[in-house]
C-alpha positions in Angstrom: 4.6 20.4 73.5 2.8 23.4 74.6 2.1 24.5 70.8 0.5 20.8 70.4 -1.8 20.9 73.3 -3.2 24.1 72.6 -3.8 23.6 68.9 -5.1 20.0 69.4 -8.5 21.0 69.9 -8.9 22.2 66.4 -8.2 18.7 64.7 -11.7 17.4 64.4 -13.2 20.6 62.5 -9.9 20.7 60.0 -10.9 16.8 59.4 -14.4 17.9 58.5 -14.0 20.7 56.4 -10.6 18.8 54.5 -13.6 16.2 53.9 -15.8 18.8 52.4 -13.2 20.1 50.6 -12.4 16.8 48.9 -16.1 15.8 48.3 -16.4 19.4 46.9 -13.5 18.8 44.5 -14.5 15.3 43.7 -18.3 16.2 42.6 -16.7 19.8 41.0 -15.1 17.8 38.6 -18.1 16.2 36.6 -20.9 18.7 37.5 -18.9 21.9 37.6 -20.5 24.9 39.0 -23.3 22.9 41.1 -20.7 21.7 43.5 -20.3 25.0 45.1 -23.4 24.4 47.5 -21.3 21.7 48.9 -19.0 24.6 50.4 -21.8 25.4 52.6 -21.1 22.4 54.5 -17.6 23.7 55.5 -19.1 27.1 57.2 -19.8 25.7 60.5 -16.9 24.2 61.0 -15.0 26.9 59.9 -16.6 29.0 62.3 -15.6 26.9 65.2 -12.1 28.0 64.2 -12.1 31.3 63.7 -14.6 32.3 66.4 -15.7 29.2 68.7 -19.1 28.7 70.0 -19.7 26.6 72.5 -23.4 26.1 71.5 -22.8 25.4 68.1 -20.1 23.6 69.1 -21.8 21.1 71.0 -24.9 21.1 68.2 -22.4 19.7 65.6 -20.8 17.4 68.0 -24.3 15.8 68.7 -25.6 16.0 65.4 -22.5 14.7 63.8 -21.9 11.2 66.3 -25.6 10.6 65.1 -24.5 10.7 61.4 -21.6 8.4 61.8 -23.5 6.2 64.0 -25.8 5.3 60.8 -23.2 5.8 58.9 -21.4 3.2 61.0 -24.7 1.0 61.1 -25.3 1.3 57.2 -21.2 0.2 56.5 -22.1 -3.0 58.9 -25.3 -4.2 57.5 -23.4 -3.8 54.4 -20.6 -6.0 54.9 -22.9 -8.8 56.6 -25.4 -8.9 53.4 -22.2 -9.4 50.9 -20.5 -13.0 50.6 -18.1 -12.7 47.8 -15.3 -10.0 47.8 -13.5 -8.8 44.3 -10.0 -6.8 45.0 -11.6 -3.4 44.2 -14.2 -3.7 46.5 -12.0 -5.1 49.0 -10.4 -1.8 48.9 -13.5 -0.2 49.1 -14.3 -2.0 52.2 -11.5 -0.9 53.7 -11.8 2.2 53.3 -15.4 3.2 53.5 -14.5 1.3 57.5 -12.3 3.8 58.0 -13.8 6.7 56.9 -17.2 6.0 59.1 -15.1 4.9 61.7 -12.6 8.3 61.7 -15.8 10.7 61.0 -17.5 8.6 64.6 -14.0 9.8 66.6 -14.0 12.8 65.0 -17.7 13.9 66.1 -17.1 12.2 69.4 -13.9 14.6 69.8 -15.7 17.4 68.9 -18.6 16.6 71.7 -15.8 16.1 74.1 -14.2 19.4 73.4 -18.2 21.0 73.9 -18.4 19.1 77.1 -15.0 19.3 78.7 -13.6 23.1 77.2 -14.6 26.0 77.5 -13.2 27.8 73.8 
């Protein structure tokens, strides 16, 4: 349990750079070498990890529960403006919820661990 606790912390940052991996992998596959500025992305988080800054930490905590909040808003005003629902994009409603909804607890988590932690 004790391995857990102390490891927990780090969750939030491996969700966000295992998203920039994916979108990196994703966008690598039709436009080949002009994906890598996508990597970028990835740093910060990354260097949360390896050496935490409780600064930075708390800039990409703010910064990201803004993102997801329009993110969140954007997915809404979406669903509201659409009336019929084929199977495909049913799936893609479900997940594009739960992605803007995971990336919100995720930033959220990460502005807790600024506020509450000292790294």
């Amino acid at each position: 349990m004790k391995f857990i606790n102390q490891y927990t912390k780090f969750i939030p940052y491996l969700y966000f750079i295992s998203i920039v991996a994916y979108w990196f992998a994703d966008i690598n596959k039709s436009n080949g070498i002009t994906a890598y500025p996508i990597l970028l992305l990835g740093t910060p988080f990354l260097w949360q990890i390896v050496k935490p800054n409780k600064r930075l930490n708390f800039i990409l905590g703010i910064t990201f529960v803004c993102l997801s909040s329009y993110l969140i808003l954007a997915y809404l005003f979406d669903i509201l403006k659409i009336s019929s629902f084929s199977l495909t994009f049913n799936d893609f409603i479900i997940y594009g919820g739960i992605f803007a909804l995971l990336n919100f607890i995720m930033a959220l988590w990460i502005l807790r661990n600024s506020i509450h932690r000292s790294f």
